[in-house]
C-alpha positions as CSV (number, residue, x, y, z in Angstrom):
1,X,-10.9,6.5,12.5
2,X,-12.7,3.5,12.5
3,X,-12.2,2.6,8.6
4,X,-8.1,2.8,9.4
5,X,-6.6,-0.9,10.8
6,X,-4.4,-0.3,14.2
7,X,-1.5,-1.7,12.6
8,X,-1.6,1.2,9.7
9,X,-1.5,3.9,12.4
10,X,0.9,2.1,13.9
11,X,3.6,2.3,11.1
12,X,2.5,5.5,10.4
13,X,3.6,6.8,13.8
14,X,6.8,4.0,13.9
15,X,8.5,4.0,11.1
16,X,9.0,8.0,10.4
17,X,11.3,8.0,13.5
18,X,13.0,5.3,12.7
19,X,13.9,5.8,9.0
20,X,14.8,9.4,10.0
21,X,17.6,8.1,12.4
22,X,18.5,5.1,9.4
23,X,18.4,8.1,6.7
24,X,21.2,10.3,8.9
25,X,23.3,7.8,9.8
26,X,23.3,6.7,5.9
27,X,24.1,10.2,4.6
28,X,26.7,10.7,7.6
29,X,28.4,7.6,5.8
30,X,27.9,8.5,2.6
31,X,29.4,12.2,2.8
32,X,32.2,10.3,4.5
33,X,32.8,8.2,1.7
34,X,32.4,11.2,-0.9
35,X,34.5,13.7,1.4
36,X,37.4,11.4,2.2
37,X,37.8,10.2,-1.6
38,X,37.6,14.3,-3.1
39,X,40.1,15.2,0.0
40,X,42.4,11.7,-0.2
41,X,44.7,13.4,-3.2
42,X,43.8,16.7,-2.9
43,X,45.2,18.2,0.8
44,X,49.2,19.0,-1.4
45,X,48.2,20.0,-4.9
46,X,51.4,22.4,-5.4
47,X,54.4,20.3,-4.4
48,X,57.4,22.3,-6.4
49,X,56.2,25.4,-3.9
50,X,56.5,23.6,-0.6
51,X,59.7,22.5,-2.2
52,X,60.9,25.5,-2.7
53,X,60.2,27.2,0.6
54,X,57.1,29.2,-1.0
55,X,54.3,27.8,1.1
56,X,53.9,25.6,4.4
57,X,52.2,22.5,4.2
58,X,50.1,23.1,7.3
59,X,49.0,26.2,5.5
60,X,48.2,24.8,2.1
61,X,46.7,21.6,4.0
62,X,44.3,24.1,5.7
63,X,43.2,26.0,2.5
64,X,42.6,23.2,0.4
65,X,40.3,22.3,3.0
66,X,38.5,25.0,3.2
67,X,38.8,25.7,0.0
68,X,36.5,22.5,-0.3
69,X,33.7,23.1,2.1
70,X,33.6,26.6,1.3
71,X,30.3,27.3,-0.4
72,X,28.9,23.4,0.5
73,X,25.3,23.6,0.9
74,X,25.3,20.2,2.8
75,X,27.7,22.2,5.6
76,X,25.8,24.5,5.6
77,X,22.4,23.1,6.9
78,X,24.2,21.1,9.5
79,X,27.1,18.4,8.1
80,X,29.8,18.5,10.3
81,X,33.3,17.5,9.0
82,X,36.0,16.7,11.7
83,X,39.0,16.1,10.0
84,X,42.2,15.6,11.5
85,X,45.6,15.5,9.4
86,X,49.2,14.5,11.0
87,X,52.5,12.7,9.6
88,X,53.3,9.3,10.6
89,X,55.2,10.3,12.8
90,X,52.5,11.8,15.0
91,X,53.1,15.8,13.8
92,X,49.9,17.4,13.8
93,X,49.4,19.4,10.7
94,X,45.3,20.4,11.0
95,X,44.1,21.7,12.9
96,X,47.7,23.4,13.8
97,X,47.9,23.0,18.0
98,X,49.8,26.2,20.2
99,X,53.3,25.5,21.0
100,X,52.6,24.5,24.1
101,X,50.7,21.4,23.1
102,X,54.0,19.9,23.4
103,X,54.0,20.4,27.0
104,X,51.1,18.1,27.9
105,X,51.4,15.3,25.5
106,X,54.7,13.3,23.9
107,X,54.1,14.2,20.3
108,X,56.3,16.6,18.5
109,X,56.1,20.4,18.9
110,X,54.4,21.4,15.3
111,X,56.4,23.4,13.0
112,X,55.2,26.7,12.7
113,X,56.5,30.2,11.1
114,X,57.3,31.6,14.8
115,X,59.6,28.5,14.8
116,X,62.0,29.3,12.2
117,X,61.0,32.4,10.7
118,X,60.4,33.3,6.9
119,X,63.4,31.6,5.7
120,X,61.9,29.7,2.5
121,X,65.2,27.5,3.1
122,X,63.9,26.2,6.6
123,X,60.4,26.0,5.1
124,X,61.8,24.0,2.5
125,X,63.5,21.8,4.6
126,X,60.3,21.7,7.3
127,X,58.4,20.5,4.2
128,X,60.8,18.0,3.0
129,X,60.5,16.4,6.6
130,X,56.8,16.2,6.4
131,X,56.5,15.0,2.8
132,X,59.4,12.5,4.2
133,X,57.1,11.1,7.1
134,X,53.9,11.0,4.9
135,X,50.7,12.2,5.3
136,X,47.5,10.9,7.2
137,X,43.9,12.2,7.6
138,X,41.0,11.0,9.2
139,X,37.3,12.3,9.1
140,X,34.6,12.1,10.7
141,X,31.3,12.8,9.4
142,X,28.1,14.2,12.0
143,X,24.5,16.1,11.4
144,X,23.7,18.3,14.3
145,X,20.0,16.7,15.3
146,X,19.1,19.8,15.4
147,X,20.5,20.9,12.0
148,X,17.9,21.8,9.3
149,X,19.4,19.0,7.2
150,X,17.8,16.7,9.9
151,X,14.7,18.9,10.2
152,X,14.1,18.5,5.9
153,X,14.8,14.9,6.6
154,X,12.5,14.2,9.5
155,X,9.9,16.3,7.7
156,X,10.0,14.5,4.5
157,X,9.2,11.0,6.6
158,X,6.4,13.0,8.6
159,X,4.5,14.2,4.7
160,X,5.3,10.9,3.1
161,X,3.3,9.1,6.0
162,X,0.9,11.4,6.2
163,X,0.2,10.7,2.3
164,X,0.3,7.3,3.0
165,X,-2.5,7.4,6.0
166,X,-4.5,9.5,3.9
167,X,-4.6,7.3,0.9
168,X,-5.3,4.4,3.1
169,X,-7.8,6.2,5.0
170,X,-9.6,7.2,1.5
171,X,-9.4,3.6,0.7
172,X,-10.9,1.7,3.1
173,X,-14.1,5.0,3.0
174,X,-14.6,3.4,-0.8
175,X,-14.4,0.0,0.4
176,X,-16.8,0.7,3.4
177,X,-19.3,3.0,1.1
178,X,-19.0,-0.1,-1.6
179,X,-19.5,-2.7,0.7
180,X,-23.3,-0.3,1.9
181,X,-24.3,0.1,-1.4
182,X,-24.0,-3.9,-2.2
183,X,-25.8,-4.6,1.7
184,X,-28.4,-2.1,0.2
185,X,-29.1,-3.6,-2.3
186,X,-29.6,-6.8,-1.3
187,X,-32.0,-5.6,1.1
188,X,-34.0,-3.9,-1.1
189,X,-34.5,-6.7,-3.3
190,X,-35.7,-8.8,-0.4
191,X,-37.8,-6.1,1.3
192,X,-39.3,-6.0,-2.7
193,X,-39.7,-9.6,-2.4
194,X,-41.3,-9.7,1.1
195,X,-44.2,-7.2,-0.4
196,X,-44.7,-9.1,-3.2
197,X,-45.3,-12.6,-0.7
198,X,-47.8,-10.4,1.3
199,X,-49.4,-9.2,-1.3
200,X,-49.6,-12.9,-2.3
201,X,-51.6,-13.9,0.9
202,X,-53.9,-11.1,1.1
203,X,-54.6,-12.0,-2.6
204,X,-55.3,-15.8,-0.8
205,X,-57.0,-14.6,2.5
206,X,-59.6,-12.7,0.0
207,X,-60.5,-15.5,-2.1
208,X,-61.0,-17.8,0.8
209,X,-63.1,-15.1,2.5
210,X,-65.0,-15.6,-0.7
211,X,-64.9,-19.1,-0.8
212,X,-66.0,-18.9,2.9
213,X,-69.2,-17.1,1.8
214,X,-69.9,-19.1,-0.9
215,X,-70.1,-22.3,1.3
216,X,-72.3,-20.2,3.9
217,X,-75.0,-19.4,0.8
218,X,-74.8,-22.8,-0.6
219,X,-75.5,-24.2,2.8
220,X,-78.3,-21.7,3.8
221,X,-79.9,-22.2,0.1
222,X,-79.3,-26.2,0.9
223,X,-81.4,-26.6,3.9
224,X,-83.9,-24.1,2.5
225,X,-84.6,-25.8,-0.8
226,X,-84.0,-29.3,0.5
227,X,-87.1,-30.5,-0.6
228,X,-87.0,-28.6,-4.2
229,X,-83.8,-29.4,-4.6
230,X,-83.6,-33.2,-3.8
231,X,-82.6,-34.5,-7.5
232,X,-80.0,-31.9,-7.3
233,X,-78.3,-32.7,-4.4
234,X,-75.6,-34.8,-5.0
235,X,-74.3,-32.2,-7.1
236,X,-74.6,-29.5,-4.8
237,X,-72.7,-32.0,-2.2
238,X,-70.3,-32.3,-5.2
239,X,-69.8,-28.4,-5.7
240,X,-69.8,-27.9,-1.8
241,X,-67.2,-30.6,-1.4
242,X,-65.0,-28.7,-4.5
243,X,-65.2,-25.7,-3.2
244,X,-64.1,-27.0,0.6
245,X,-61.3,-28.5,-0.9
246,X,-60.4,-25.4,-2.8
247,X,-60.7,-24.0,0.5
248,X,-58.3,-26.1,2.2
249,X,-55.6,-25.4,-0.4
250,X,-56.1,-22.0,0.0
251,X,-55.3,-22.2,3.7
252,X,-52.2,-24.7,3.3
253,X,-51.0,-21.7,0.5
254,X,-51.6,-18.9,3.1
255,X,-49.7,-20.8,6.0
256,X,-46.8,-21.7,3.0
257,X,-46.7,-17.7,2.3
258,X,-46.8,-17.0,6.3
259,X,-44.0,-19.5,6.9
260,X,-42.2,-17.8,3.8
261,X,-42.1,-14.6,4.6
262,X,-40.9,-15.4,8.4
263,X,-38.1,-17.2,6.9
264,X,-37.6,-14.4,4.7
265,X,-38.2,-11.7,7.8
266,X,-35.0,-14.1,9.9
267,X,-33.0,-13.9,6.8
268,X,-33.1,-10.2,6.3
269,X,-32.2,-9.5,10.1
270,X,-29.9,-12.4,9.3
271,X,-27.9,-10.5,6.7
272,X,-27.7,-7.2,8.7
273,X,-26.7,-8.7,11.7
274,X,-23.3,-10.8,10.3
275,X,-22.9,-8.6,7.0
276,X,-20.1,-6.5,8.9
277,X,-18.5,-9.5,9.8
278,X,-18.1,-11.3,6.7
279,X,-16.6,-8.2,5.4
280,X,-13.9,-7.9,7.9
281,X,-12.7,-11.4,7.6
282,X,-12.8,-11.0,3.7
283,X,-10.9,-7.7,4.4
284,X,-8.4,-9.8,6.7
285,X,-7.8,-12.6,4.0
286,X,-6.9,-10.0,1.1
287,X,-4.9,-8.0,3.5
288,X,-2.8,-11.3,4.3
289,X,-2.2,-12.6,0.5
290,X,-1.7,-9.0,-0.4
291,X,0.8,-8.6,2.1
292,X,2.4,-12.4,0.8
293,X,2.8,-11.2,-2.9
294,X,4.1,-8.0,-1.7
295,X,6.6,-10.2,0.5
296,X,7.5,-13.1,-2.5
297,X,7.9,-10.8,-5.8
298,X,9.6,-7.6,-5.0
299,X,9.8,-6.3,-8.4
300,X,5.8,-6.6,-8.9
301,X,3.2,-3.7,-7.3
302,X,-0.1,-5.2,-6.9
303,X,-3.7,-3.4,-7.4
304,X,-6.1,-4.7,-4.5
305,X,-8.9,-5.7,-7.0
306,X,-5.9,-8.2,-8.4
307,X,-5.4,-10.0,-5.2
308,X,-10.0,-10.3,-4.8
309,X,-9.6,-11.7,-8.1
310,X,-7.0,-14.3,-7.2
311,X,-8.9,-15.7,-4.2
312,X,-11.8,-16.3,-6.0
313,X,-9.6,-18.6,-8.3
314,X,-9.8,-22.7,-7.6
315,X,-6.5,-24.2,-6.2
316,X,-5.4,-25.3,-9.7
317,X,-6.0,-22.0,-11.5
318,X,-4.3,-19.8,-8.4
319,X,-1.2,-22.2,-9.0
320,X,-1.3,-21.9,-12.6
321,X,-1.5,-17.8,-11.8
322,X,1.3,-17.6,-9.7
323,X,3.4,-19.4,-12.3
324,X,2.7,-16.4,-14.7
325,X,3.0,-13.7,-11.8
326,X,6.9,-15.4,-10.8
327,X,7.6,-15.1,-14.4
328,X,6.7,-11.6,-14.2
329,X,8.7,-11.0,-11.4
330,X,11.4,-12.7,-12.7
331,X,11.6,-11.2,-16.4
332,X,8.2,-9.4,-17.3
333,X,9.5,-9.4,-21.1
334,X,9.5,-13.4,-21.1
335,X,5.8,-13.1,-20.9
336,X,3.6,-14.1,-23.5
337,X,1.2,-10.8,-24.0
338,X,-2.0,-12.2,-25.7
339,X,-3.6,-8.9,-26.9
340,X,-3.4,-5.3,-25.3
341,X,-6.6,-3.7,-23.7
342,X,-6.7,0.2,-23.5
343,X,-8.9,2.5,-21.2
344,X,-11.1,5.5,-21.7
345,X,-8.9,7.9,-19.7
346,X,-6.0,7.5,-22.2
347,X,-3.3,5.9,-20.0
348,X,-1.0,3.1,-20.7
349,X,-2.8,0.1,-22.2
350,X,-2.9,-3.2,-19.8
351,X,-1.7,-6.3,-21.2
352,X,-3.4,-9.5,-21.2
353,X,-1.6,-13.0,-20.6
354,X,-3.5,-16.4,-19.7
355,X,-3.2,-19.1,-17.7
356,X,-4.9,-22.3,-17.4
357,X,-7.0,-21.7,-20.7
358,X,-9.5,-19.8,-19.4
359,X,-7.6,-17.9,-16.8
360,X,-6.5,-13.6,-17.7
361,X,-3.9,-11.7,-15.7
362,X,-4.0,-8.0,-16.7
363,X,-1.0,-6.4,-16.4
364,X,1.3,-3.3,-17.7
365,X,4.7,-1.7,-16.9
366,X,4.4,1.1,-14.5
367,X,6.3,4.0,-14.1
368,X,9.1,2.8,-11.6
369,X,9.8,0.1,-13.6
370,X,8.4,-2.3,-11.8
371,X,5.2,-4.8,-13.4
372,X,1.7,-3.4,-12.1
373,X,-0.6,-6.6,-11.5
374,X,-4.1,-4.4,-12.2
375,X,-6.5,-7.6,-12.1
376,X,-7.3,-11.5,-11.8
377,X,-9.9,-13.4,-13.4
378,X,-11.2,-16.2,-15.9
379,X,-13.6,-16.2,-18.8
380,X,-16.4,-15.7,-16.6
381,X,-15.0,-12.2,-15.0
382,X,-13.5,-11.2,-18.1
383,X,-16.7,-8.4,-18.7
384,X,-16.4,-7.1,-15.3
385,X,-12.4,-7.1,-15.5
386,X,-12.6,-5.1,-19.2
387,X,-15.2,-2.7,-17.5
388,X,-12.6,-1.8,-14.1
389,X,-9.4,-1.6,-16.7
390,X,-11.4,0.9,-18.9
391,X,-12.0,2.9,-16.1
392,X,-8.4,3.0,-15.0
393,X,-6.5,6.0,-15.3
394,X,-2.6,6.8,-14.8
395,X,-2.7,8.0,-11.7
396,X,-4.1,4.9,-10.0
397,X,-0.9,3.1,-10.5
């Protein structure tokens, strides 16, 4: 787990609790907003029959109410409606309370059929006194936690996070196996550069072991032939002088390449030793101005390669940039699209727009609506930008 930041597992493990408790209090409200505005004009549908003695209101109240949750799927994997209707007067009407209710509490006996019988007068006239007082309803709206509307819920937040975690885990693994092959590299070329400076001074170390028995010979044939050789020995001083200077410079160029390659030797261990940490605090500073674009232009997604690109940008051109980018988050159609630049996989084309002269943003409109910054550069990145964008396919917005 060590290519995954603490703070991704953290929100990974955080937030799925907490948007499952956000998510079923919003649909509690919600189905309480939808319930009470179907039910508001819908509990008495047949006036002329409660009128005319035909039906009870209590009893038409109570199947118009189930005649509306009968069948709901939301009911049935765990909503729980608690609805309450009574006259102004206080008369409860639904649910219908025993005749004895009355004993334990002040509120009116309800009417019921036991009451007054089946004549459709006295129903009539019992209606007539209800419609008189008016009608009220309240609801109330729960999901049982343990309801498998809160289970789909809870396990939609568990598989979206564990999508999430997985992406970022897969990210930072290219980043990391990147980040080798470029350390790889560069140490290869210097270990190819070290050989070459050895092979250098054992190129130097044979020629002064030549020069070294050339001096010996000259000397031994010197004192040998001293008194042959006497009008020809100022220029055999002359050649053994040469060749003791060439011998010199020799041995100031082999202690040059010595000194070279132990510089090179401290600069390899060097670059193995702090490569891991330049790359977390480059990590670090894209994470932050990724996480600051994200923050400023809400209508903008943002490819990481985009936000690299923007940091390597002097102060000028990134203020220049961000004018374009505000624009884009603003109105993407106000901006000025200089030519259109399509990929090898077939998916949408990017769209180039400049800045400062020599400045490109490439951009396109992604699927959600929303402007997808895909890369950052200036004339002098422009190759390497064409090169990612043809490589580019759909799915990587």
């Amino acid at each position: 787990m060590r290519f995954l930041p603490f703070r991704i597992l953290f929100l990974c493990v955080l937030m799925p609790p907490l948007l499952y408790m956000g998510s079923l209090k919003g649909i509690e409200e919600i189905l309480h907003a939808v319930w009470r505005s179907d039910l508001q004009n819908s509990l008495i549908t047949d006036t002329p029959s409660l009128l005319q003695g035909q039906d009870r209101v209590q009893s038409m109240v109570e199947r118009n109410i189930r005649s509306y949750f009968e069948g709901s799927l939301l009911v049935r994997l765990g909503a729980e409606p608690d609805i309450t209707v009574r006259t102004e007067q206080g008369r409860v009407l639904y649910p219908e309370a025993p005749q004895v209710f009355s004993a334990f509490t002040d509120q009116p006996e309800p009417f019921s059929e036991e009451q007054f019988g089946p004549d459709p007068e006295r129903i009539a006239e019992q209606n007539v006194t209800i419609l008189q007082e008016g009608v009220l309803f309240t609801l109330e709206v729960s999901i049982r936690r343990t309801s498998w509307l809160a289970k789909l819920v809870l396990g939609f937040y568990i598989l979206l996070f564990v999508i999430l975690l997985y992406q970022a885990y897969r990210y930072r693994i290219k980043r990391a196996e990147e980040a080798e092959e470029v350390r790889e590299q560069e140490f290869n070329a210097l270990q190819q550069r070290l050989e070459q400076e050895q092979h250098r001074v054992r190129e130097t170390q044979e020629r002064e072991r030549v020069y070294s028995q050339e001096i010996a010979r000259l000397k031994a044939a010197l004192s040998q032939a001293d008194s042959r050789l006497q009008e020809t020995e100022e220029e055999a001083l002359g050649e053994l002088e040469a060749l003791e200077t060439k011998l010199q410079e020799n041995v100031a160029l082999r202690e040059e390449k010595e000194r070279e390659i132990e510089m090179l030797t401290r600069e390899m261990e060097k670059l193995q030793s702090t490569s891991k940490a330049v790359n977390r605090k480059q990590d670090k500073q894209i994470d932050h101005a990724l996480k600051r674009f994200k923050t400023l232009y809400k209508n903008l997604d943002f490819h990481r390669r985009a936000v690299e690109g923007f940091q390597q940008l002097t102060p000028d051109q990134q203020l220049k940039s961000e004018e374009v980018i505000h624009l884009l988050d603003r109105d993407a159609a106000a901006v000025k699209v200089k030519r259109k630049v399509f990929s090898k996989t077939g998916a949408m084309p990017a769209l180039e727009t400049e800045f400062a002269h020599r400045g490109r943003i490439y951009w396109r409109r992604g699927a959600n609506g929303k402007a997808v910054i895909l890369t950052i550069g200036t004339k002098n990145t422009q190759t390497k930008d064409l090169h990612y964008l043809e490589g580019l396919s759909g799915e990587e917005e």
